[in-house]
PDB file of N, CA, C and O in Angstrom, chain B, residues numbered from 101:
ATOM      1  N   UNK B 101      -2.023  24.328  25.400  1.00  0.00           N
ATOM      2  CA  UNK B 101      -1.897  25.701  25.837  1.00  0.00           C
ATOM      3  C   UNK B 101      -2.336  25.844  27.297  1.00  0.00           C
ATOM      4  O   UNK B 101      -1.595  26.613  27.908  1.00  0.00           O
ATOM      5  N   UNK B 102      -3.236  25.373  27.966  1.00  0.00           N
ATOM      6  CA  UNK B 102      -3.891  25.420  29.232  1.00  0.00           C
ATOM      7  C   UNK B 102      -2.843  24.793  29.677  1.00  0.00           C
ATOM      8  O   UNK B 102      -2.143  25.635  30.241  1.00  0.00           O
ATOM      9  N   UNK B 103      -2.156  23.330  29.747  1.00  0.00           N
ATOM     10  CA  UNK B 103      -1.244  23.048  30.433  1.00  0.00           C
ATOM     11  C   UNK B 103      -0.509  23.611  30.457  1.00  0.00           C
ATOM     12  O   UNK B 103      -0.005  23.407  31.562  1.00  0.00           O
ATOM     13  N   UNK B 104       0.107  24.393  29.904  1.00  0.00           N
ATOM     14  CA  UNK B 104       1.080  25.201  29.885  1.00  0.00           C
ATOM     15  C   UNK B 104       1.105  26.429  30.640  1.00  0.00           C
ATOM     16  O   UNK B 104       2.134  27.003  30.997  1.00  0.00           O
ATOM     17  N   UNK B 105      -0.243  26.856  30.898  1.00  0.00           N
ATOM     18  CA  UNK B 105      -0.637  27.856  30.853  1.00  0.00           C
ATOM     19  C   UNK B 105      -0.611  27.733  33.158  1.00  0.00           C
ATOM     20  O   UNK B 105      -0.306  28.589  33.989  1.00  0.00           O
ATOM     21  N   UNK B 106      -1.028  26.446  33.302  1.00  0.00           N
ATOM     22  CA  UNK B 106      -1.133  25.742  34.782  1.00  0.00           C
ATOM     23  C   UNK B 106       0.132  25.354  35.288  1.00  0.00           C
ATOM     24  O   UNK B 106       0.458  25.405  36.473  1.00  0.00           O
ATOM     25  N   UNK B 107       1.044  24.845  34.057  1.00  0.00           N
ATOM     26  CA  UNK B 107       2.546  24.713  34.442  1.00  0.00           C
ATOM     27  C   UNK B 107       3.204  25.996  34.817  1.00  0.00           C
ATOM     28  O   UNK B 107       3.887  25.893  35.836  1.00  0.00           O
ATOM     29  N   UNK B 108       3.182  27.182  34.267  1.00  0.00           N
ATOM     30  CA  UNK B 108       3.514  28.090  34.296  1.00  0.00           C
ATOM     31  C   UNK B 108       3.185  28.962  35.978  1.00  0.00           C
ATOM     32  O   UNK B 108       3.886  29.588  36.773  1.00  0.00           O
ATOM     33  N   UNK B 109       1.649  28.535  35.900  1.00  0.00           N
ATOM     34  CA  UNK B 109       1.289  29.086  37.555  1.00  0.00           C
ATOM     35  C   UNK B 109       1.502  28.467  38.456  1.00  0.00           C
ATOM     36  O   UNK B 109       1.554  29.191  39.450  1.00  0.00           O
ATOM     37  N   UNK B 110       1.710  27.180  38.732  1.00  0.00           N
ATOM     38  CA  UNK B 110       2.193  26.241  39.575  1.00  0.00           C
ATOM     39  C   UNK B 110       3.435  26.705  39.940  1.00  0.00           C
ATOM     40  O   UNK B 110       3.688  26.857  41.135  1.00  0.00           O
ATOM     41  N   UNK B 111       4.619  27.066  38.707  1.00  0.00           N
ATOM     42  CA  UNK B 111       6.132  27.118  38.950  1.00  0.00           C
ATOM     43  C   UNK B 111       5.995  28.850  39.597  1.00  0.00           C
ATOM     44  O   UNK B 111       6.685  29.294  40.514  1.00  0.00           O
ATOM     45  N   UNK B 112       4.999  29.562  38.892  1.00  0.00           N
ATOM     46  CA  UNK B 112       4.967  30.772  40.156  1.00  0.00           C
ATOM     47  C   UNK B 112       4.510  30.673  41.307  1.00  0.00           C
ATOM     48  O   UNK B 112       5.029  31.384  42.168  1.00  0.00           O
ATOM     49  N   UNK B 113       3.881  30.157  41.523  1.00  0.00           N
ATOM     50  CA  UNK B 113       3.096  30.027  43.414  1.00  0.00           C
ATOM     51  C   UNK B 113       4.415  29.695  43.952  1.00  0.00           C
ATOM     52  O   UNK B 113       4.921  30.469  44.766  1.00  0.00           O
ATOM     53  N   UNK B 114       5.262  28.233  43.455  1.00  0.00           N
ATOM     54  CA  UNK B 114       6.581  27.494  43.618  1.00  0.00           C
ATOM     55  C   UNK B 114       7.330  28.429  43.981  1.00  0.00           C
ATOM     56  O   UNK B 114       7.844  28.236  45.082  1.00  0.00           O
ATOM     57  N   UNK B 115       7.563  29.266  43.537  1.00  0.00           N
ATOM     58  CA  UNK B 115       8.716  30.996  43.292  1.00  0.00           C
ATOM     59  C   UNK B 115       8.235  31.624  44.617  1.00  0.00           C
ATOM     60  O   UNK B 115       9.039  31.913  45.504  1.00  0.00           O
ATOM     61  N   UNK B 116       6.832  31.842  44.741  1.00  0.00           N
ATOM     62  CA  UNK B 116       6.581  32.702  45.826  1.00  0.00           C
ATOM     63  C   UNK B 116       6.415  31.991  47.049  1.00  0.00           C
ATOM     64  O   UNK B 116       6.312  32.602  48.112  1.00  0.00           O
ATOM     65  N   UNK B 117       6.382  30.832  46.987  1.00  0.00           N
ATOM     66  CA  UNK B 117       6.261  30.370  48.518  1.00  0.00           C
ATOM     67  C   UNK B 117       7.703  29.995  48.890  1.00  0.00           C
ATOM     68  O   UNK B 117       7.828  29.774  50.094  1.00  0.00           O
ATOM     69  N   UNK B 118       9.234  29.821  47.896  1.00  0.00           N
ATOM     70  CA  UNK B 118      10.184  29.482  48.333  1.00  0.00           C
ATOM     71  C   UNK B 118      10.792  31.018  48.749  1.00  0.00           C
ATOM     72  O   UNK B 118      11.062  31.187  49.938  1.00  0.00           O
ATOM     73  N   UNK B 119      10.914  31.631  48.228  1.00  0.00           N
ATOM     74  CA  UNK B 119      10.885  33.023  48.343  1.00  0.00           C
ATOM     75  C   UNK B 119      10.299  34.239  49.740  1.00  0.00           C
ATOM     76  O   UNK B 119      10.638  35.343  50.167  1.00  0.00           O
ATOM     77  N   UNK B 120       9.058  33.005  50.093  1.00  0.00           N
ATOM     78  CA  UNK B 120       8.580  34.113  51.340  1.00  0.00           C
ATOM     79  C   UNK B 120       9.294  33.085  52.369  1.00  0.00           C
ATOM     80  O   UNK B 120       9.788  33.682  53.325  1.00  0.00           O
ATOM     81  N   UNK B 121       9.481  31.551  52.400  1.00  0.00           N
ATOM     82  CA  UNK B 121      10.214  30.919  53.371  1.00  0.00           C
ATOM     83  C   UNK B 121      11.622  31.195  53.217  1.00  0.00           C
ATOM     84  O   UNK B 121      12.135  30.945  54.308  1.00  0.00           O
ATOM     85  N   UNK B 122      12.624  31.644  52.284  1.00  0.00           N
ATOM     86  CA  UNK B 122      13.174  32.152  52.050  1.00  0.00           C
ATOM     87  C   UNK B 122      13.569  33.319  53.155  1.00  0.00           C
ATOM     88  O   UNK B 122      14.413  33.195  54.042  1.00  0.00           O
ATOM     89  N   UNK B 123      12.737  34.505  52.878  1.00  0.00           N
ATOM     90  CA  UNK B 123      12.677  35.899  53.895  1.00  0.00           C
ATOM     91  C   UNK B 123      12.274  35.395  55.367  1.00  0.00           C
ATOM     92  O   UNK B 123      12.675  36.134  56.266  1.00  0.00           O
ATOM     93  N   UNK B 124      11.705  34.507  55.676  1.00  0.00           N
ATOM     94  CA  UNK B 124      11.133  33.936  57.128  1.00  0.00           C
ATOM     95  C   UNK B 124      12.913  33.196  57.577  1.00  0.00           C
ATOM     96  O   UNK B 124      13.670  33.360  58.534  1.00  0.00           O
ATOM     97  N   UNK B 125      12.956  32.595  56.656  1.00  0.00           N
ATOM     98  CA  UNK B 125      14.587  32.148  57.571  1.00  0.00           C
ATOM     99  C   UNK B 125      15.318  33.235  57.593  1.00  0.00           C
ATOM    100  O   UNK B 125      15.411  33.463  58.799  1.00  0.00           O
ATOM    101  N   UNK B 126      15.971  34.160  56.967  1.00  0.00           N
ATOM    102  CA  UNK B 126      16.947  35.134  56.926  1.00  0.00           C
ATOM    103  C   UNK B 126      16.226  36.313  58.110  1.00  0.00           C
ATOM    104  O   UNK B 126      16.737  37.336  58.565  1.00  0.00           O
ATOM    105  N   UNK B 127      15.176  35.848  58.317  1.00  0.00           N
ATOM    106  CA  UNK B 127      14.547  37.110  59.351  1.00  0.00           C
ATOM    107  C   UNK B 127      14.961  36.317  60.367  1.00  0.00           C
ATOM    108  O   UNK B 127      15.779  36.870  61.103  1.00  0.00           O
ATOM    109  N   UNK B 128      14.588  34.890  60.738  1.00  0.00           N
ATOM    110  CA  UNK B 128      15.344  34.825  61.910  1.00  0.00           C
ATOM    111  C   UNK B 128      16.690  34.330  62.462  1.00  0.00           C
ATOM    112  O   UNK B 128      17.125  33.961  63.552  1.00  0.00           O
ATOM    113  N   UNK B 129      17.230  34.519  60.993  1.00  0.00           N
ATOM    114  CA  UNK B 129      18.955  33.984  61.491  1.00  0.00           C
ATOM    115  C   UNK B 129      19.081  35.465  61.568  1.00  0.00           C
ATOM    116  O   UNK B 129      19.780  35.359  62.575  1.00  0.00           O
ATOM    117  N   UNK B 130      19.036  36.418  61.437  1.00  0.00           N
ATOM    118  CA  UNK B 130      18.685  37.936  61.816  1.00  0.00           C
ATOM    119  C   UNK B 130      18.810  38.008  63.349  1.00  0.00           C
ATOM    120  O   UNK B 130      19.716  38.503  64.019  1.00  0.00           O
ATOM    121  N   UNK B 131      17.844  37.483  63.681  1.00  0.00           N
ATOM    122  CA  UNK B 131      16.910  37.612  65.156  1.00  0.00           C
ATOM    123  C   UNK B 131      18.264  36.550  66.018  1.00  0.00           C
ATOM    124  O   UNK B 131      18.613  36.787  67.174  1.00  0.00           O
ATOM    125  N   UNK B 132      18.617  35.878  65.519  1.00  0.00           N
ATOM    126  CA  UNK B 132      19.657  34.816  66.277  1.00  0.00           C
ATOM    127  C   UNK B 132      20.858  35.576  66.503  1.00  0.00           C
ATOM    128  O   UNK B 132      21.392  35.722  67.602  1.00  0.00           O
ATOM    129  N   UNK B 133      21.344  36.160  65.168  1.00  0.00           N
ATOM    130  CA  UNK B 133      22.412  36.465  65.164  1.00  0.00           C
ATOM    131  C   UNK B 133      22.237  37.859  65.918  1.00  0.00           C
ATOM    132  O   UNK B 133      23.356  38.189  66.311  1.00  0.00           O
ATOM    133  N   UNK B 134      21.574  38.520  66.169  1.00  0.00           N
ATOM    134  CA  UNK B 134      21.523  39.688  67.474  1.00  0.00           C
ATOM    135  C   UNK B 134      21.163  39.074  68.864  1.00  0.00           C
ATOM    136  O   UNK B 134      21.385  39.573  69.967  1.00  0.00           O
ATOM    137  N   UNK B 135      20.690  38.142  68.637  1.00  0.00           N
ATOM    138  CA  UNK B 135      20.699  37.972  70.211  1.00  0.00           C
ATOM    139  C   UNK B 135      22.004  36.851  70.722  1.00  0.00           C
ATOM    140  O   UNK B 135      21.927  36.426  71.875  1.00  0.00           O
ATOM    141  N   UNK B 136      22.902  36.504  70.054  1.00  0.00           N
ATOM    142  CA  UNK B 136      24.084  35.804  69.814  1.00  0.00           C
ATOM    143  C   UNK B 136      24.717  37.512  70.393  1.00  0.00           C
ATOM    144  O   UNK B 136      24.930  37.743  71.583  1.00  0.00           O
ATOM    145  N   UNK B 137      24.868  38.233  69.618  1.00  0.00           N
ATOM    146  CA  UNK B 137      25.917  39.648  69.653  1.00  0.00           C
ATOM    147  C   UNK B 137      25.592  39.798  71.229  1.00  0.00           C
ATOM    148  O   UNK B 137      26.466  39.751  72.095  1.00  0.00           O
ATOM    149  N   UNK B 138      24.170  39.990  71.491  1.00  0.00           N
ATOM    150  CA  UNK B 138      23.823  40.669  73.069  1.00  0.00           C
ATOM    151  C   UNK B 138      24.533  39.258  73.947  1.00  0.00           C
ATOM    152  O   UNK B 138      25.571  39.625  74.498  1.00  0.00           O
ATOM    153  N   UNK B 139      24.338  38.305  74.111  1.00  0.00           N
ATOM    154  CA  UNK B 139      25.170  37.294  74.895  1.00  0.00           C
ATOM    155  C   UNK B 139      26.785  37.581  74.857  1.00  0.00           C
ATOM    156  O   UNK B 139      27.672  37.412  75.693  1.00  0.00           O
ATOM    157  N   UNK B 140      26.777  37.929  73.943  1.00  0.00           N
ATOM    158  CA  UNK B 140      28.533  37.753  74.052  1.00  0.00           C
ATOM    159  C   UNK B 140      28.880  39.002  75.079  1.00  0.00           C
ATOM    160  O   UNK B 140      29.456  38.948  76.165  1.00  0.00           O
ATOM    161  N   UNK B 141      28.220  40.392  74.225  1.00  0.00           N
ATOM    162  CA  UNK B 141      28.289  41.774  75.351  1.00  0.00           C
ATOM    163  C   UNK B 141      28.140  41.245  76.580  1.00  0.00           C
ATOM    164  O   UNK B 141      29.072  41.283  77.384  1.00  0.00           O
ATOM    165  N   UNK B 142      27.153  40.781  76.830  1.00  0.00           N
ATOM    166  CA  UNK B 142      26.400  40.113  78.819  1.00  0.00           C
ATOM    167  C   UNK B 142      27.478  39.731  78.872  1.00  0.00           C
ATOM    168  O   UNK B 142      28.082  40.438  79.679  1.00  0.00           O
ATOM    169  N   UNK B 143      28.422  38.609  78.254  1.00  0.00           N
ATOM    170  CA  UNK B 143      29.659  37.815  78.825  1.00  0.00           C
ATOM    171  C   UNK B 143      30.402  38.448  79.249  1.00  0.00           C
ATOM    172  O   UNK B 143      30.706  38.464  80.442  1.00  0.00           O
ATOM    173  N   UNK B 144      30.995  39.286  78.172  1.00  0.00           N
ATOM    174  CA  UNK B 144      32.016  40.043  78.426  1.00  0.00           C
ATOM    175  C   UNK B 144      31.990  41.240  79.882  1.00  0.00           C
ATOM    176  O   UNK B 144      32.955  41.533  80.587  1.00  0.00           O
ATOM    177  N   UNK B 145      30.538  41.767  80.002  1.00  0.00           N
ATOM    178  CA  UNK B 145      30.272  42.397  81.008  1.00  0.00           C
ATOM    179  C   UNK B 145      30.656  41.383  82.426  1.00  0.00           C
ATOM    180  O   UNK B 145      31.272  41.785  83.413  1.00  0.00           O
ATOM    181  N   UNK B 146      30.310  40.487  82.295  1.00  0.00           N
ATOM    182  CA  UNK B 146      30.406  39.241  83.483  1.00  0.00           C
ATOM    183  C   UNK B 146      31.620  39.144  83.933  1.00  0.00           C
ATOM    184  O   UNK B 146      31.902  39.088  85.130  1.00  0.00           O
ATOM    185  N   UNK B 147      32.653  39.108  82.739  1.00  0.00           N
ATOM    186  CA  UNK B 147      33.662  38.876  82.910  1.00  0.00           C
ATOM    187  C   UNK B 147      35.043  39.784  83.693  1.00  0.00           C
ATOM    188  O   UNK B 147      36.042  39.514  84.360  1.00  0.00           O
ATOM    189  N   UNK B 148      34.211  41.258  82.998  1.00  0.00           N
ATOM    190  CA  UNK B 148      34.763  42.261  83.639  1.00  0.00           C
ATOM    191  C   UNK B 148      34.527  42.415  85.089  1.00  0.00           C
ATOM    192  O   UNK B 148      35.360  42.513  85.991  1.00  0.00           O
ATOM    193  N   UNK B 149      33.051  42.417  85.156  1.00  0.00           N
ATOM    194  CA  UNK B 149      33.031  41.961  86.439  1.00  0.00           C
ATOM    195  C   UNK B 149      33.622  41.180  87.516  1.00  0.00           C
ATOM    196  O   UNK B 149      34.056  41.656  88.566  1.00  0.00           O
ATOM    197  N   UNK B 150      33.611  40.023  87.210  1.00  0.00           N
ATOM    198  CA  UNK B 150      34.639  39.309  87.838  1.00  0.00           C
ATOM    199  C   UNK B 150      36.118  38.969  88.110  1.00  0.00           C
ATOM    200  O   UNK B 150      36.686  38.214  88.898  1.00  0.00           O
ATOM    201  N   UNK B 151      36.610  40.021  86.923  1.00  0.00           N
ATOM    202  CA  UNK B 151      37.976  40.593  87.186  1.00  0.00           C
ATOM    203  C   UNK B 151      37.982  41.941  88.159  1.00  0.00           C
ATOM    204  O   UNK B 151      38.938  42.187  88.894  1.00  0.00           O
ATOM    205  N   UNK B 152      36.734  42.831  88.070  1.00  0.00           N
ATOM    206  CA  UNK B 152      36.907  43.714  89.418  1.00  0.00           C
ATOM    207  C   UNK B 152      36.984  43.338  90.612  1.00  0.00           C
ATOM    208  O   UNK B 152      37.743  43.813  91.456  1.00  0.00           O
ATOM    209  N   UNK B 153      35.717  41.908  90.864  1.00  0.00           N
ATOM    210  CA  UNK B 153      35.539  41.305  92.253  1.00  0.00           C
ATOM    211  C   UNK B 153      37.205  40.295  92.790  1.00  0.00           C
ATOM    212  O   UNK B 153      37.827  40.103  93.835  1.00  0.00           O
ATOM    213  N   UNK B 154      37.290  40.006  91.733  1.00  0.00           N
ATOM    214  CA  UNK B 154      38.653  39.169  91.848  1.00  0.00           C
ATOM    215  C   UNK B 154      39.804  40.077  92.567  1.00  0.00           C
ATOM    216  O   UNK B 154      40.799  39.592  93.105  1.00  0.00           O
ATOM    217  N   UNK B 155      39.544  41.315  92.498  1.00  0.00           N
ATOM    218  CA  UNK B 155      41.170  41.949  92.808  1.00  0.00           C
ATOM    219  C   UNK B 155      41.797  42.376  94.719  1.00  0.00           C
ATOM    220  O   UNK B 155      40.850  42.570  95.481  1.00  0.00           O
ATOM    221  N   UNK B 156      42.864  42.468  95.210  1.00  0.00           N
ATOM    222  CA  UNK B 156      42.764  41.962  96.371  1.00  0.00           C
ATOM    223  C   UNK B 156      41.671  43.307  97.104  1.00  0.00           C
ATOM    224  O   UNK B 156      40.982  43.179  98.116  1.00  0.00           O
ATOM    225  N   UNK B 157      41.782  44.440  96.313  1.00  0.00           N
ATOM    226  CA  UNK B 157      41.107  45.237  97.591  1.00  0.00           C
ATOM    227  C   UNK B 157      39.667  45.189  97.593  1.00  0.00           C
ATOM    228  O   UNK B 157      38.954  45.818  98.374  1.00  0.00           O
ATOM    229  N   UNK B 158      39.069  44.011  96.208  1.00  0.00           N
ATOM    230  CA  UNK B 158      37.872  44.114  96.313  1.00  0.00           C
ATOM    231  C   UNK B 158      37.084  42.882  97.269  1.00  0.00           C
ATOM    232  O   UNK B 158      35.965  42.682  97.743  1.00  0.00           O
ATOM    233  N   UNK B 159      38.403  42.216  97.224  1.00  0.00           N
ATOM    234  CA  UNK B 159      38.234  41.026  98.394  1.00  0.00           C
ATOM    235  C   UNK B 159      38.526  41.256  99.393  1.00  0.00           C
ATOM    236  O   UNK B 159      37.832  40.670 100.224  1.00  0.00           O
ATOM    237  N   UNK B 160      39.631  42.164  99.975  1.00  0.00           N
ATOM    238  CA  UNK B 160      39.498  42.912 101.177  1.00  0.00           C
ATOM    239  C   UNK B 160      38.334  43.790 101.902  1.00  0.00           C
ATOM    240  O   UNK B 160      38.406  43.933 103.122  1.00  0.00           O
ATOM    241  N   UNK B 161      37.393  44.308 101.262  1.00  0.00           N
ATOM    242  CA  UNK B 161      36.585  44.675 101.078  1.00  0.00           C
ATOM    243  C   UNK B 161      35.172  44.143 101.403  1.00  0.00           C
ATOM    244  O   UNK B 161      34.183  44.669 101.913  1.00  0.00           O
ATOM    245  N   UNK B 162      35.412  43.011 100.962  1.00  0.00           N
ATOM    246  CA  UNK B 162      34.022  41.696 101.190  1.00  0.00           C
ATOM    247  C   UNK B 162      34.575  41.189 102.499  1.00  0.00           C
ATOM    248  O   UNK B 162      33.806  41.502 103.408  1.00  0.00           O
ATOM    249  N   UNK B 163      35.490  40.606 102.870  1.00  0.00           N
ATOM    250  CA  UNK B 163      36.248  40.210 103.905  1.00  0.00           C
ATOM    251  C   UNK B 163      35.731  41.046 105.270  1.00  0.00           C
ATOM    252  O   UNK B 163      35.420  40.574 106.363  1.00  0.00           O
ATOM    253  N   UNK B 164      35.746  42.651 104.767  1.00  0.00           N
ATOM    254  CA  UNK B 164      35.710  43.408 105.830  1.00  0.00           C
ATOM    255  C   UNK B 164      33.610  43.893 106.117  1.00  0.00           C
ATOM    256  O   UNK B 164      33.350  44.456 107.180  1.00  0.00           O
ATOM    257  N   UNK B 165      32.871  43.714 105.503  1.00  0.00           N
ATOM    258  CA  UNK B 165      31.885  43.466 104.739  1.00  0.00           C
ATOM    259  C   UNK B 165      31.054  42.521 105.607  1.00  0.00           C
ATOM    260  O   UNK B 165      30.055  42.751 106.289  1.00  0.00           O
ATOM    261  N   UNK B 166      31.736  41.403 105.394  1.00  0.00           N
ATOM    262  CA  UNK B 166      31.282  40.144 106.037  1.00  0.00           C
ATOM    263  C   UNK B 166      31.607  39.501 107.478  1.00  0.00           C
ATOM    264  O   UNK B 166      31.271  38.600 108.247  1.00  0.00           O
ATOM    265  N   UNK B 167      32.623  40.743 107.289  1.00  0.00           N
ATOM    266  CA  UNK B 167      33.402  40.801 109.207  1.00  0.00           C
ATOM    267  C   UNK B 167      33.746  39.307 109.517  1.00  0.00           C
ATOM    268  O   UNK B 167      33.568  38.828 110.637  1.00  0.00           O
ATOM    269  N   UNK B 168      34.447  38.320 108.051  1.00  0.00           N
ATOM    270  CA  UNK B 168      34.975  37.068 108.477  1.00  0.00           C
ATOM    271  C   UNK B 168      36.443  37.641 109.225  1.00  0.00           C
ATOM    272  O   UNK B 168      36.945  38.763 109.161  1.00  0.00           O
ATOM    273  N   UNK B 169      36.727  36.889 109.668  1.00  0.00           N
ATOM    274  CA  UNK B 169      38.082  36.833 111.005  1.00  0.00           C
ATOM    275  C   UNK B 169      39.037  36.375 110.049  1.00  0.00           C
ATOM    276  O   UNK B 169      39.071  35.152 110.192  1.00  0.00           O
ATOM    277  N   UNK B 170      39.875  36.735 109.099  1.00  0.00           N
ATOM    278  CA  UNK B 170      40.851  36.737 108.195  1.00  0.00           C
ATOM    279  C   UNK B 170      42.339  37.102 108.430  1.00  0.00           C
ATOM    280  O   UNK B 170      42.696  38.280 108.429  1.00  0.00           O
ATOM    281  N   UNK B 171      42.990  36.333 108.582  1.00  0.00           N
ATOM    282  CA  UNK B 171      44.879  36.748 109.192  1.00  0.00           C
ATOM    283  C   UNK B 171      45.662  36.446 107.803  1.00  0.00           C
ATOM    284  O   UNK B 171      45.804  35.433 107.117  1.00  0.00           O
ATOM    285  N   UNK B 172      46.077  37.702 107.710  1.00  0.00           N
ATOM    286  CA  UNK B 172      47.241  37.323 106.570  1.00  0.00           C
ATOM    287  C   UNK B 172      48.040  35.993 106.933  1.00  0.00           C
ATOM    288  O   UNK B 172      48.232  35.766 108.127  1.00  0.00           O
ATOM    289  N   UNK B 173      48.468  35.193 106.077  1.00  0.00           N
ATOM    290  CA  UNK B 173      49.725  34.537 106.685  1.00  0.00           C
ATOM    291  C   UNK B 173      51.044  34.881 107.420  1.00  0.00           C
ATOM    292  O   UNK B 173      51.858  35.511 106.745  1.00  0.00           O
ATOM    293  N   UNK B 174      51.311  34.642 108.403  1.00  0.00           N
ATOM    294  CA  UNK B 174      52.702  34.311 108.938  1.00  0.00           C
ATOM    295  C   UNK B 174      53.825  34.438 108.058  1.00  0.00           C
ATOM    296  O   UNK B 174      54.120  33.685 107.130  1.00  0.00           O
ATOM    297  N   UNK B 175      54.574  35.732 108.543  1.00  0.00           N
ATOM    298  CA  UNK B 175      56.243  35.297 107.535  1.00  0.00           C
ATOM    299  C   UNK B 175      57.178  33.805 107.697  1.00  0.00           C
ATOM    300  O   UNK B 175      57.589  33.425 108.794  1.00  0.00           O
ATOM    301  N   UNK B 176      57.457  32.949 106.226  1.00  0.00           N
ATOM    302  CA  UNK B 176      57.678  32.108 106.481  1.00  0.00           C
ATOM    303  C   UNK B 176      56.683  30.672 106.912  1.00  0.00           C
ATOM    304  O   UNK B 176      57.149  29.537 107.020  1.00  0.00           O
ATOM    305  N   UNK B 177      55.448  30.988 107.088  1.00  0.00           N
ATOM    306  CA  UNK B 177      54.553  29.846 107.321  1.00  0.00           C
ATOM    307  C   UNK B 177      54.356  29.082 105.875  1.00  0.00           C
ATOM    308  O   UNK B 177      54.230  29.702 104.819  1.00  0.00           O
ATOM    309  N   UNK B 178      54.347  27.722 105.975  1.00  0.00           N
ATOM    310  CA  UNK B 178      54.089  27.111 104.772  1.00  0.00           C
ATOM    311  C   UNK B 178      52.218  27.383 104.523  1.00  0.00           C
ATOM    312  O   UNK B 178      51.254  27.105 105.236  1.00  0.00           O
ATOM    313  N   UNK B 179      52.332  27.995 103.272  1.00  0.00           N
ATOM    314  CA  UNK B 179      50.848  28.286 102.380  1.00  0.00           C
ATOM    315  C   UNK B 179      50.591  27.440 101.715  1.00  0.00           C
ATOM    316  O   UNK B 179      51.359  27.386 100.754  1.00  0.00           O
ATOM    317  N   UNK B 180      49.810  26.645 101.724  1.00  0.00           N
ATOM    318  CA  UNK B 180      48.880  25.577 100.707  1.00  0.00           C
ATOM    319  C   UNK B 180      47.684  26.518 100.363  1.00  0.00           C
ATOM    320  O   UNK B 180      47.009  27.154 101.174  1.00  0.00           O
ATOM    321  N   UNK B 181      47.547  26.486  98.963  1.00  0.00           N
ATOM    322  CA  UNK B 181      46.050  26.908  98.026  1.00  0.00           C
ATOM    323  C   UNK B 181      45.625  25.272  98.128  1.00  0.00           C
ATOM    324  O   UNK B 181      46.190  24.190  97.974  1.00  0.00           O
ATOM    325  N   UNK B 182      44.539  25.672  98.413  1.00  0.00           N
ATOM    326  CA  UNK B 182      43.409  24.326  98.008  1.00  0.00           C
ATOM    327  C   UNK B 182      42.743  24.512  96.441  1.00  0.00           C
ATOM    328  O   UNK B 182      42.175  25.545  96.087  1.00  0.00           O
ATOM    329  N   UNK B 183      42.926  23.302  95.569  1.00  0.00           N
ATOM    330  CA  UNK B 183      42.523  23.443  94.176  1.00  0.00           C
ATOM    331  C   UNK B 183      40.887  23.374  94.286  1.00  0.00           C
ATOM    332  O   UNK B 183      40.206  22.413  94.644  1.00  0.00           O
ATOM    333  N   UNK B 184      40.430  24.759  93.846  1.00  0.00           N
ATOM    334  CA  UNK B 184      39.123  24.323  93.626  1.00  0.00           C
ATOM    335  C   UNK B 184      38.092  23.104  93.199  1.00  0.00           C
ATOM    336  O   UNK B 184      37.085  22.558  93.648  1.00  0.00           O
ATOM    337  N   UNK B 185      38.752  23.038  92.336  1.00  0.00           N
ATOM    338  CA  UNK B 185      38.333  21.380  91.301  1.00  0.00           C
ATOM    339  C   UNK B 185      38.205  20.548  92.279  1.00  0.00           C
ATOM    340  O   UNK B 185      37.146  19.922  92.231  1.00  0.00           O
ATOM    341  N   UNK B 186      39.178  20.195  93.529  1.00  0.00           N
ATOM    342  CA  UNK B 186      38.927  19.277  94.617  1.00  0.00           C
ATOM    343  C   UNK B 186      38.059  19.150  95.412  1.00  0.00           C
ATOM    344  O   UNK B 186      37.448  18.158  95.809  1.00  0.00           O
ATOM    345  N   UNK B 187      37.968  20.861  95.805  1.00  0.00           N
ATOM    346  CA  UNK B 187      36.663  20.945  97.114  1.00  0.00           C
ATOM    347  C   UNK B 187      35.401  20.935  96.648  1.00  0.00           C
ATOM    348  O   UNK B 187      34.613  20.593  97.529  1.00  0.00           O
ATOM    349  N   UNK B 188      35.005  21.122  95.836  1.00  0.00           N
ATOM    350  CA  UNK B 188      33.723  21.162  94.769  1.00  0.00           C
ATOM    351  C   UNK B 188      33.334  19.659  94.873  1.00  0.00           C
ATOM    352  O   UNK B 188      32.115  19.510  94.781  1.00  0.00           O
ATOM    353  N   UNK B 189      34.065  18.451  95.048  1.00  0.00           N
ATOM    354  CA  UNK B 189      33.283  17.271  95.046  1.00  0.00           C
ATOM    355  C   UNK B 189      32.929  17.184  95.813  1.00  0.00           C
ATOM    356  O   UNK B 189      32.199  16.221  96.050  1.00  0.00           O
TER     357      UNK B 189
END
């Protein structure tokens, strides 16, 4: 009867300590998964952003800003873009 009685409280402590580690993980896949949501918002804000800065009058703008010496191209002049990926090394 006593063993039984120790088996019985053992398998409850067992219950309550899987149970409170249990609530400790789900609290912080909680805590992850909101601060996962707020990163993505920041991204998306970033992104918008950089589709405003990207556009020509907002680069006209910086251009004029920074008072660099900027000439449209020439009608008819051959235009080369330089690939980013290149000048970066």
């Amino acid at each position: 009867m006593a063993s039984t009685l120790a088996m019985i409280a053992a398998l409850a402590a067992a219950v309550v300590m899987i149970r409170s580690e249990q609530a400790r993980c789900a609290r912080r896949v909680q805590c992850l998964r909101s601060r996962q949501i707020k990163l993505e918002r920041e991204g998306w804000s970033h992104q918008a952003e950089m589709a405003r800065l990207r556009t020509p009058a907002m680069i006209r703008e910086r251009v004029e800003r920074m008072r660099l010496c900027v000439a449209p191209p020439r009608r008819g002049a051959d235009v080369r873009v330089a690939d980013a990926r290149a000048t970066r090394q």
